[in-house]
C-alpha positions as a Markdown table, in Angstrom:
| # | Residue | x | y | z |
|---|---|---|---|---|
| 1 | Unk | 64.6 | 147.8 | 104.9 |
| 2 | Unk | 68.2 | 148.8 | 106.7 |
| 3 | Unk | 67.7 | 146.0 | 109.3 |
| 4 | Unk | 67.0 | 143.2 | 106.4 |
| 5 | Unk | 69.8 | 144.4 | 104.6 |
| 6 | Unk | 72.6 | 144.5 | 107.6 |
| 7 | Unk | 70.9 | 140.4 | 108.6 |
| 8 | Unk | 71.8 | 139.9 | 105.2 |
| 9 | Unk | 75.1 | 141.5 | 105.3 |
| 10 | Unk | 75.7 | 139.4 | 109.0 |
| 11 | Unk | 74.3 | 136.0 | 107.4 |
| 12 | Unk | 77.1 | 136.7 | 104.0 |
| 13 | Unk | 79.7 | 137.5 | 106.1 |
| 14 | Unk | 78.9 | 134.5 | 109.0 |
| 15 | Unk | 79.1 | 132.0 | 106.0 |
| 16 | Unk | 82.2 | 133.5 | 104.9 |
| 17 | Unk | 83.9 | 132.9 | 108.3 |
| 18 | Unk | 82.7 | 129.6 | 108.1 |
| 19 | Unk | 83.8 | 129.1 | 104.9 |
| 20 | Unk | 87.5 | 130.5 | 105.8 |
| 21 | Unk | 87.7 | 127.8 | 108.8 |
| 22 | Unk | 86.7 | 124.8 | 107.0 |
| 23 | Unk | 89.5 | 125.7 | 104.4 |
| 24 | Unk | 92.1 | 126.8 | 107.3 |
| 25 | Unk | 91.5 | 123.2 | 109.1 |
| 26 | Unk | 91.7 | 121.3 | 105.7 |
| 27 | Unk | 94.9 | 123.3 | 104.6 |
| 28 | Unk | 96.2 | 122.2 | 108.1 |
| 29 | Unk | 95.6 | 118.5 | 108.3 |
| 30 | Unk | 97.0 | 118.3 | 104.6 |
| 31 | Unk | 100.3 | 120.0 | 105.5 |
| 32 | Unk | 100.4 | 117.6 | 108.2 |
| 33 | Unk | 100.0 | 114.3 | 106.3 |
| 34 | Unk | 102.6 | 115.8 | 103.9 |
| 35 | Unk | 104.6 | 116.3 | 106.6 |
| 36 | Unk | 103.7 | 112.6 | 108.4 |
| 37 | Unk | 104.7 | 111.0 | 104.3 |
| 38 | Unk | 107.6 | 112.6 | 104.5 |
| 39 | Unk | 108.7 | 111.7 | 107.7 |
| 40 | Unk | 108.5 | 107.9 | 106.3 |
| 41 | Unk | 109.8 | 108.4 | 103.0 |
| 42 | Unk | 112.6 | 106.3 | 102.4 |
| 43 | Unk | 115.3 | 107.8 | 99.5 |
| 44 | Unk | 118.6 | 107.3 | 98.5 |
| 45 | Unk | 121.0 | 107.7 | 95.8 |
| 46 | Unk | 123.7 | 106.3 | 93.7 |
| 47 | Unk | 126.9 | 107.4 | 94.0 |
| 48 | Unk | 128.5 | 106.9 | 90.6 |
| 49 | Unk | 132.6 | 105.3 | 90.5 |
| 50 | Unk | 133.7 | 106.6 | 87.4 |
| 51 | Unk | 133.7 | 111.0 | 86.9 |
| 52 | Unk | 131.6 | 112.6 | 85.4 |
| 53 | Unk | 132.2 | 115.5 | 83.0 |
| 54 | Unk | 129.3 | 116.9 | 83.6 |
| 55 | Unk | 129.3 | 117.9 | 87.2 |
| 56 | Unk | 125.8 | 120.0 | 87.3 |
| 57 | Unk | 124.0 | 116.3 | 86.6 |
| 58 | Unk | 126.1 | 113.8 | 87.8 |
| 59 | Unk | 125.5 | 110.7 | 90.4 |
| 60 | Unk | 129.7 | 110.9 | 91.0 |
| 61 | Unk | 130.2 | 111.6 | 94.9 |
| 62 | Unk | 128.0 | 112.1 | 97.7 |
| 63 | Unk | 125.1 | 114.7 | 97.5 |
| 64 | Unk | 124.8 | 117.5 | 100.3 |
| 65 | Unk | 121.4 | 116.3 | 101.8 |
| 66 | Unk | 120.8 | 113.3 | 104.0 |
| 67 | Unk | 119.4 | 110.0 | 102.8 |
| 68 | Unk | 118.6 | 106.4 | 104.3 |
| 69 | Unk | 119.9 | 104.6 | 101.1 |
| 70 | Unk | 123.9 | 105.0 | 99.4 |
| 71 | Unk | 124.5 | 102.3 | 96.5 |
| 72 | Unk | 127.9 | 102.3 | 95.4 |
| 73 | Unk | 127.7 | 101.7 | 91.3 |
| 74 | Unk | 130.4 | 100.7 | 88.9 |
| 75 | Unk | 127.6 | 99.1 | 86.7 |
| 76 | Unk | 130.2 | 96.0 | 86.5 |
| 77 | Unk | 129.5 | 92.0 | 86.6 |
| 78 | Unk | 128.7 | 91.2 | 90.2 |
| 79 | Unk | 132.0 | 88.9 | 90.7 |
| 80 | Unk | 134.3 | 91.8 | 89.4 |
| 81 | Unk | 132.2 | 94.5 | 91.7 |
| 82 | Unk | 133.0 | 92.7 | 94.7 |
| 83 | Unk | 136.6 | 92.6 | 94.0 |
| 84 | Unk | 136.7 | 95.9 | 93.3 |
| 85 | Unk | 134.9 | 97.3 | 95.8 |
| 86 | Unk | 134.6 | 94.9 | 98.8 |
| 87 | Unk | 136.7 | 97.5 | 101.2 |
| 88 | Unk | 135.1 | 100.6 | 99.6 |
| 89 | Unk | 132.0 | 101.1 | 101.9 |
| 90 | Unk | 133.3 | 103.9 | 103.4 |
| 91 | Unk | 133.1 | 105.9 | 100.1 |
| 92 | Unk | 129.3 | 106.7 | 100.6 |
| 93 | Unk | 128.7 | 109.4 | 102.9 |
| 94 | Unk | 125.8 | 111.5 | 104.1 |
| 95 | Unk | 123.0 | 107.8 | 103.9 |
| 96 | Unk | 122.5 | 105.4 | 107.1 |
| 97 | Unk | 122.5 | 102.3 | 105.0 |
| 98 | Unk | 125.6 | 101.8 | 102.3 |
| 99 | Unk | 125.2 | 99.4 | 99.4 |
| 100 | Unk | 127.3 | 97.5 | 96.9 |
| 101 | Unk | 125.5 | 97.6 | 93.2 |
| 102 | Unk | 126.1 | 94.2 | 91.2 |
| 103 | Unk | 125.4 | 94.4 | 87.5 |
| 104 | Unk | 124.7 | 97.1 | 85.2 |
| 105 | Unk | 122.8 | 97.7 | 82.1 |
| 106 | Unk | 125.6 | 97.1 | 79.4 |
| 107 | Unk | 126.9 | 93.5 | 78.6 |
| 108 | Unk | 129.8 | 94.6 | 80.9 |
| 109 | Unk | 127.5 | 93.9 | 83.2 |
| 110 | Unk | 125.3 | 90.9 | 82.3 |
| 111 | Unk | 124.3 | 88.2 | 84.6 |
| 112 | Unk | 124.8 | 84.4 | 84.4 |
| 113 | Unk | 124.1 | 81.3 | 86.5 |
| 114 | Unk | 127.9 | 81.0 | 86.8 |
| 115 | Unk | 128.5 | 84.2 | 88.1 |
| 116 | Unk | 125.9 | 83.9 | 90.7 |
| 117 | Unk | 127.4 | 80.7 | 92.0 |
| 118 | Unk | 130.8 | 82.4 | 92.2 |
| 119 | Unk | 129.0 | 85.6 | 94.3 |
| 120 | Unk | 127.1 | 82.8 | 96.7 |
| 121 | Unk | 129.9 | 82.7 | 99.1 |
| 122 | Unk | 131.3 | 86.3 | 99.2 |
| 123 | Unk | 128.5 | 87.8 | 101.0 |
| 124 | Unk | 129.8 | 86.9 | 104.3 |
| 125 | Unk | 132.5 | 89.3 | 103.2 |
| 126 | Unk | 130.8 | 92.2 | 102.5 |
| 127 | Unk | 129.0 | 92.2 | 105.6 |
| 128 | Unk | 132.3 | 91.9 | 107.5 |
| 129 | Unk | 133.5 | 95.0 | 105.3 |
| 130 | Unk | 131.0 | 96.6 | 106.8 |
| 131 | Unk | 127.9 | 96.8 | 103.8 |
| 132 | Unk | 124.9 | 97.0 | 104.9 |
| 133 | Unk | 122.6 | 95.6 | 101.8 |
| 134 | Unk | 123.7 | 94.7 | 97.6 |
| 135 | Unk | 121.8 | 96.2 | 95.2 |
| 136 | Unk | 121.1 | 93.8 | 92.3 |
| 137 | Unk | 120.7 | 95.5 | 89.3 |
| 138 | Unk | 119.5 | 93.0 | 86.7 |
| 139 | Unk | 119.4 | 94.3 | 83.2 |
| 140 | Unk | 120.9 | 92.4 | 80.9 |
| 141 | Unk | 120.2 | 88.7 | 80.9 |
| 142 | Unk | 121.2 | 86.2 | 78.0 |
| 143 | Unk | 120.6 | 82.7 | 78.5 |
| 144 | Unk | 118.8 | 80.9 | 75.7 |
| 145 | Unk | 115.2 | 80.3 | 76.4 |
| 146 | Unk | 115.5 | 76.4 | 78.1 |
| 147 | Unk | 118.4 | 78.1 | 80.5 |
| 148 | Unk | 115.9 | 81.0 | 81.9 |
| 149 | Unk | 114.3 | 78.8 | 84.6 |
| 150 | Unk | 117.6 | 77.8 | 85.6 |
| 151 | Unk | 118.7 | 81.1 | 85.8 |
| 152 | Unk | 115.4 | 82.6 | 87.7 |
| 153 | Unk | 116.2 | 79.3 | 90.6 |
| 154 | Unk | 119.4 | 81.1 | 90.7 |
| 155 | Unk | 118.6 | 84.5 | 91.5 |
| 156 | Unk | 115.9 | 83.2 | 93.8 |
| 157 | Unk | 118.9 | 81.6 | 95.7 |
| 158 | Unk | 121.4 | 84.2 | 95.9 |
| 159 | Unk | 118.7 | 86.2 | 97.2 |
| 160 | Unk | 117.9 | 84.3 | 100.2 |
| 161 | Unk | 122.1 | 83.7 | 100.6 |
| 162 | Unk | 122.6 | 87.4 | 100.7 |
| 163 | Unk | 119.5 | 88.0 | 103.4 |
| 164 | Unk | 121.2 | 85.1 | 105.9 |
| 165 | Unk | 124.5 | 86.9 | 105.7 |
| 166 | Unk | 123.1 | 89.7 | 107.3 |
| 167 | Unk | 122.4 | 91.8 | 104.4 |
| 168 | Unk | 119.5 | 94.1 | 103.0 |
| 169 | Unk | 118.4 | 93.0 | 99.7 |
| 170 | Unk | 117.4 | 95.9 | 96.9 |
| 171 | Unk | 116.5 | 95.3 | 93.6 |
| 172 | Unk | 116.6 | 97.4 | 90.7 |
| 173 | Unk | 115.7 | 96.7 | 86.9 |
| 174 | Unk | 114.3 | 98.5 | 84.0 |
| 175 | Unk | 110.6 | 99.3 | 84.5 |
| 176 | Unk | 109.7 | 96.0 | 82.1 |
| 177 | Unk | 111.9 | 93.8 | 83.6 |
| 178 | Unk | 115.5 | 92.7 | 82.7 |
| 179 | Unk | 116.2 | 93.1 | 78.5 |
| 180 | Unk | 118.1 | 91.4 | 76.3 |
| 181 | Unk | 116.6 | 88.0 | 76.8 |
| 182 | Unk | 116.1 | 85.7 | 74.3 |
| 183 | Unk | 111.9 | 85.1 | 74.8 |
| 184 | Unk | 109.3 | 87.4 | 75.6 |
| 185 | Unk | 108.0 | 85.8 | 78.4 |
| 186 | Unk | 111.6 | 85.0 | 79.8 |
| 187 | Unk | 111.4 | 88.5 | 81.2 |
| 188 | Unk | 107.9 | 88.3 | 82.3 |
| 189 | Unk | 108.9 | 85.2 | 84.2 |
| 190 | Unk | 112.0 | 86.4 | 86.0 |
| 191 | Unk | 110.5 | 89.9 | 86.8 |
| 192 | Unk | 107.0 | 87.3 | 88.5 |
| 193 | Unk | 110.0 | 85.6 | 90.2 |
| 194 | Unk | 111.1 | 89.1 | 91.9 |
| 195 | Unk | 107.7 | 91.2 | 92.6 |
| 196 | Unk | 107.4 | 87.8 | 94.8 |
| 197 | Unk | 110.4 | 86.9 | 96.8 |
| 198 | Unk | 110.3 | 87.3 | 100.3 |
| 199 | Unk | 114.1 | 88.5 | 100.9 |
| 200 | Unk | 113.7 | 91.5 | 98.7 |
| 201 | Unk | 113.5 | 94.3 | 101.3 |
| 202 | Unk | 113.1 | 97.2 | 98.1 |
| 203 | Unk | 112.5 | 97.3 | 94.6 |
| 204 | Unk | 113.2 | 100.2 | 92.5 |
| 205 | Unk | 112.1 | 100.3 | 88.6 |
| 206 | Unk | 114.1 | 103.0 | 87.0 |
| 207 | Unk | 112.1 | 105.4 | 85.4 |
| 208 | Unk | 114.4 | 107.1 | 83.1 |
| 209 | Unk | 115.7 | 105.9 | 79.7 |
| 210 | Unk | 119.4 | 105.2 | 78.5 |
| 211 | Unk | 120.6 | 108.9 | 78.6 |
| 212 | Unk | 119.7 | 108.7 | 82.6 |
| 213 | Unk | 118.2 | 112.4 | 82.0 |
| 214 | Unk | 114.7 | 112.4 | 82.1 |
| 215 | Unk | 111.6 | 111.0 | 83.1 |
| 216 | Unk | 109.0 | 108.5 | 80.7 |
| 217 | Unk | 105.7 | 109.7 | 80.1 |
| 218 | Unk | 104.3 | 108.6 | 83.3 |
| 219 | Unk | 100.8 | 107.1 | 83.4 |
| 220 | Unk | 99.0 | 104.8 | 85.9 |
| 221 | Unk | 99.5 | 101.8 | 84.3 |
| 222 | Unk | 103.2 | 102.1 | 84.2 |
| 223 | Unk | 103.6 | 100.5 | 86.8 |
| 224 | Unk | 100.3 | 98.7 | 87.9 |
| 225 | Unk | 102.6 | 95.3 | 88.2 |
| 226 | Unk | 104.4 | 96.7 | 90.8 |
| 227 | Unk | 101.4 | 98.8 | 93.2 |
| 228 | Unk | 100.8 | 95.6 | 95.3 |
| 229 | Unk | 104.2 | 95.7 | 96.9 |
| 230 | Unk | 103.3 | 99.9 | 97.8 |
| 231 | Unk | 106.2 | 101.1 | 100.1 |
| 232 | Unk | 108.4 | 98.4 | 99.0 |
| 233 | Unk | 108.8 | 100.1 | 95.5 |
| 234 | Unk | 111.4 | 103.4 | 95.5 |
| 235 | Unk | 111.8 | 104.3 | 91.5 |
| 236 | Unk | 115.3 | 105.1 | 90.6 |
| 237 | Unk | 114.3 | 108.7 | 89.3 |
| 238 | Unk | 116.9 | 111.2 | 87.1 |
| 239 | Unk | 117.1 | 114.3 | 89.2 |
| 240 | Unk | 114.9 | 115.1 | 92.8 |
| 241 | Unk | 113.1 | 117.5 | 90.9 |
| 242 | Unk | 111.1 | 115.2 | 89.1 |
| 243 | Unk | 109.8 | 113.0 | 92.4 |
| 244 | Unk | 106.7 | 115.9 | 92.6 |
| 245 | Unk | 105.5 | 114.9 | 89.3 |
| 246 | Unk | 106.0 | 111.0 | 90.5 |
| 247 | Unk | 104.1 | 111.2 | 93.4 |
| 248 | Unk | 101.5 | 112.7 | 91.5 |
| 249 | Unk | 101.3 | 109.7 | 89.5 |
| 250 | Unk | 102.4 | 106.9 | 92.0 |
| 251 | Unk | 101.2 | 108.5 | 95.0 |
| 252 | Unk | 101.4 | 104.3 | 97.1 |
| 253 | Unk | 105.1 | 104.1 | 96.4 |
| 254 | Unk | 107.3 | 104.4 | 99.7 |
| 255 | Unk | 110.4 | 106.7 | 98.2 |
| 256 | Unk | 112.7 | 107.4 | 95.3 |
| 257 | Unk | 116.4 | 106.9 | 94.5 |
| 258 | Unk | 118.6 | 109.7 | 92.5 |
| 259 | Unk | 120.4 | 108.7 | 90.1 |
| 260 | Unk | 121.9 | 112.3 | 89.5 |
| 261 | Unk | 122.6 | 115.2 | 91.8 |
| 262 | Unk | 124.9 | 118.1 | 92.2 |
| 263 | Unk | 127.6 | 117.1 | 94.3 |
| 264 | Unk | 129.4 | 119.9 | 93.6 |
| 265 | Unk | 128.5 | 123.1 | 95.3 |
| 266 | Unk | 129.1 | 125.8 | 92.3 |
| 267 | Unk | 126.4 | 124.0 | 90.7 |
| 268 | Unk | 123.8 | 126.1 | 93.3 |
| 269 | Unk | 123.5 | 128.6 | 90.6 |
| 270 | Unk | 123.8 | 126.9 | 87.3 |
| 271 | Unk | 121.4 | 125.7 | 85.1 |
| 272 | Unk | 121.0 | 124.0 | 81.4 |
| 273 | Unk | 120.0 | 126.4 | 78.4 |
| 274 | Unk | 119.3 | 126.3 | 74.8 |
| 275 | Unk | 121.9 | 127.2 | 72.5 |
| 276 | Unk | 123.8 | 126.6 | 68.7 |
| 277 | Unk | 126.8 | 126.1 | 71.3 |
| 278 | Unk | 127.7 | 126.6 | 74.8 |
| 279 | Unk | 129.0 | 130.0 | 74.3 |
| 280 | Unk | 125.2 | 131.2 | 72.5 |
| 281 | Unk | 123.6 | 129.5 | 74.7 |
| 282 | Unk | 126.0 | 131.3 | 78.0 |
| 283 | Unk | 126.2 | 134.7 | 76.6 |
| 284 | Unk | 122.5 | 135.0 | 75.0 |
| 285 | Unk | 120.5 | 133.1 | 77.5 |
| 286 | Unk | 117.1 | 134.3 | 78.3 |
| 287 | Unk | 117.8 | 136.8 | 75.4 |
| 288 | Unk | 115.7 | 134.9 | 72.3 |
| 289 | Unk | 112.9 | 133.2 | 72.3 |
| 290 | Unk | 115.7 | 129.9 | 71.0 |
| 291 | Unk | 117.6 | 130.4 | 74.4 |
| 292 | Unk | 115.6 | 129.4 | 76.8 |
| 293 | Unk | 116.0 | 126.7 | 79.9 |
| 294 | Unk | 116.1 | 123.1 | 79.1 |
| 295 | Unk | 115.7 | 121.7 | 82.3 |
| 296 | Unk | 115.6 | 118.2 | 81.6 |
| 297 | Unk | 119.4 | 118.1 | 80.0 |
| 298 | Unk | 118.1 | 117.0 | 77.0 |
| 299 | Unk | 118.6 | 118.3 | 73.4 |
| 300 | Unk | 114.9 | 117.4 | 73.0 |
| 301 | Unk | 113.8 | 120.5 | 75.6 |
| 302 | Unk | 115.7 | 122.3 | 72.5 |
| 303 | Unk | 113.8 | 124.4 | 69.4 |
| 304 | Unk | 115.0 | 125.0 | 65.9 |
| 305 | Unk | 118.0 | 122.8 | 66.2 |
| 306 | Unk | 119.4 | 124.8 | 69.2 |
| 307 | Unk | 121.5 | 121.7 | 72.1 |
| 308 | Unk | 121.0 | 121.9 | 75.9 |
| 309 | Unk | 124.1 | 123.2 | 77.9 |
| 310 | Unk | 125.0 | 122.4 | 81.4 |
| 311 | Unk | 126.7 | 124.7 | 83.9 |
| 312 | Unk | 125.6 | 128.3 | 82.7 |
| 313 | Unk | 125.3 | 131.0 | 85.1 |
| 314 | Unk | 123.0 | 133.3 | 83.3 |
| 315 | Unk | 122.3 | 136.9 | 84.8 |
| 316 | Unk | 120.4 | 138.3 | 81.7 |
C-alpha cells in the first residue's frame, strides 16, 4: 500500500516538474519575442511650437526618452510652415530622424492644389537645412467635389517631389481620412490615393479625438483599411501609456507616435484627479470616493460633476 502511494506521489510530482518547464521555456521565448518587437519598433513624437499650459500633458519640447521619429508641429498651411521653420531642425532633440509637419487639423491649416504647387520646389531646401523627412498632415480638405481628383493628382505629386529631394515621406490623417470635404466618397478616394503610394515611407492614423487626450474605443475593424501596409502604420496615440492597450488591439502595426508627454521633469510625480476645483481635488485626493484619479485628463473619467486636474502631487 506505502509503495503505491509514494509511485503515486513520484508520478504527481514528475508531471508537476514537467509541467513547471514547459511553462518556464514558454515564459522565456515570449519575453524574448517582446524583446525582438521591441527592438524593431519604430516611435516618435511631436514636439509641439506653441506652450502649453499644461505641462504634465503636453507635446511642447523634447521628451527624456529616445525615439527614431521628431516632427516639428505648428499645425500651419504647408507654405507658411516652411517659412517658419525651414532653419528650425535643430529644435528636436533626443530622435535620429527630424521632421517638418505641413498642415494641421484647423482651417489654419487646410490644403489646396495651389499651395502644393507653391511647396513643389522648397523641398530641396529643407533637405539642405538639414530635415530628414515632412510629415503631411492632411485634415482639412475643401475643394468642391469636381476639384477633388485634381487635388488627389496633386498630393500624389508632391509626394513623389519630396522622396527625390532626399526626403522621408510620413503621413498622418484622421483615422477616416481627411474631413471637411465636400462628398462622402471625396475622402474615401483621397485616403485610396495614400494607403497606395509608393513614396510614403509611414502612415500614422491618429487615434485620439479633438481634445488630443484620449484614446477611441478601439476595435478590430478600426482600422482594417490600413492592416495591409502592417509596419508601415505607427498611430499617433495621446500619451505612451495607452500603446499597451493598442498593441492589444493592433498587434501588426510597426510603432506609435506621442502626441503628449512630460517634458518637464517635476511632472515624475504628478498626476490628474477628480475634483469640484483644483484645490478639492489637491487637498482631498484619494480622500472620497469623488476624488479619485482621472488618468485620461478628461472631465469624462470624472463622477457627480467633479473636473480632472493636472499637476497634483497627492500624498494622502
Amino acid at each position: 500500500m506505502k509503495k503505491n502511494k509514494l509511485k503515486i506521489i513520484s508520478i504527481f510530482l514528475l508531471i508537476l516538474i514537467i509541467l513547471c518547464s514547459l511553462i518556464s521555456s514558454y515564459s522565456l521565448q515570449e519575453n524574448i519575442e517582446n524583446q525582438d518587437q521591441n527592438k524593431d519598433l519604430v516611435t516618435g513624437f511631436y514636439n509641439w511650437t506653441w506652450e502649453s499650459k499644461d505641462k504634465c500633458n503636453s507635446g511642447t519640447g523634447n521628451p527624456n526618452k529616445k525615439h527614431k521619429i521628431g516632427i516639428l508641429f505648428g499645425g500651419e498651411k504647408a507654405d507658411e510652415a516652411i517659412n517658419k521653420y525651414k532653419d528650425d531642425s535643430d529644435r528636436l532633440k533626443n530622435c535620429d530622424k527630424k521632421f517638418l509637419n505641413l498642415g494641421g487639423g484647423l482651417k489654419t491649416g487646410s490644403w489646396s492644389v495651389d499651395i502644393i504647387e507653391i511647396i513643389n520646389n522648397k523641398y530641396s531646401d529643407l533637405k539642405k537645412a538639414k530635415w530628414d523627412g515632412v510629415c503631411f498632415d492632411i485634415e482639412v480638405c475643401v475643394p468642391s467635389c469636381d476639384k477633388t481628383k485634381a487635388l488627389s493628382n496633386a498630393f500624389s505629386n508632391t509626394f513623389k517631389q519630396c522622396e527625390d529631394a532626399g526626403l522621408e515621406v510620413l503621413l498622418t490623417t484622421n483615422i477616416t481620412g481627411p474631413y471637411d470635404l465636400s462628398c462622402t466618397h471625396c475622402r474615401d478616394d483621397i485616403l485610396a490615393m495614400i494607403l497606395n503610394h509608393k513614396s510614403i515611407t509611414y502612415i500614422s492614423p491618429q487615434l485620439y479625438g479633438s481634445s488630443g487626450k484620449e484614446l477611441p474605443k478601439l476595435s478590430k475593424d478600426l482600422m482594417k483599411r490600413y492592416e495591409l501596409l502592417g509596419k508601415k502604420i505607427l498611430p499617433s496615440i495621446p500619451k505612451e501609456s495607452d500603446w499597451e492597450e493598442v498593441r492589444k488591439n493592433f498587434s501588426w502595426v510597426g510603432g506609435y507616435i506621442l502626441w503628449m508627454h512630460n517634458s518637464d521633469p517635476s511632472c515624475k510625480n504628478k498626476a490628474n484627479w477628480c475634483g469640484k476645483d483644483w484645490n478639492d481635488a489637491s487637498n482631498n485626493c484619494n480622500k472620497t470616493e469623488n476624488n479619485h484619479q482621472c488618468p485620461n485628463s478628461v472631465d469624462s473619467d470624472c463622477s457627480n460633476g467633479y473636473k480632472c486636474f493636472a499637476n497634483i502631487n497627492c500624498s494622502n
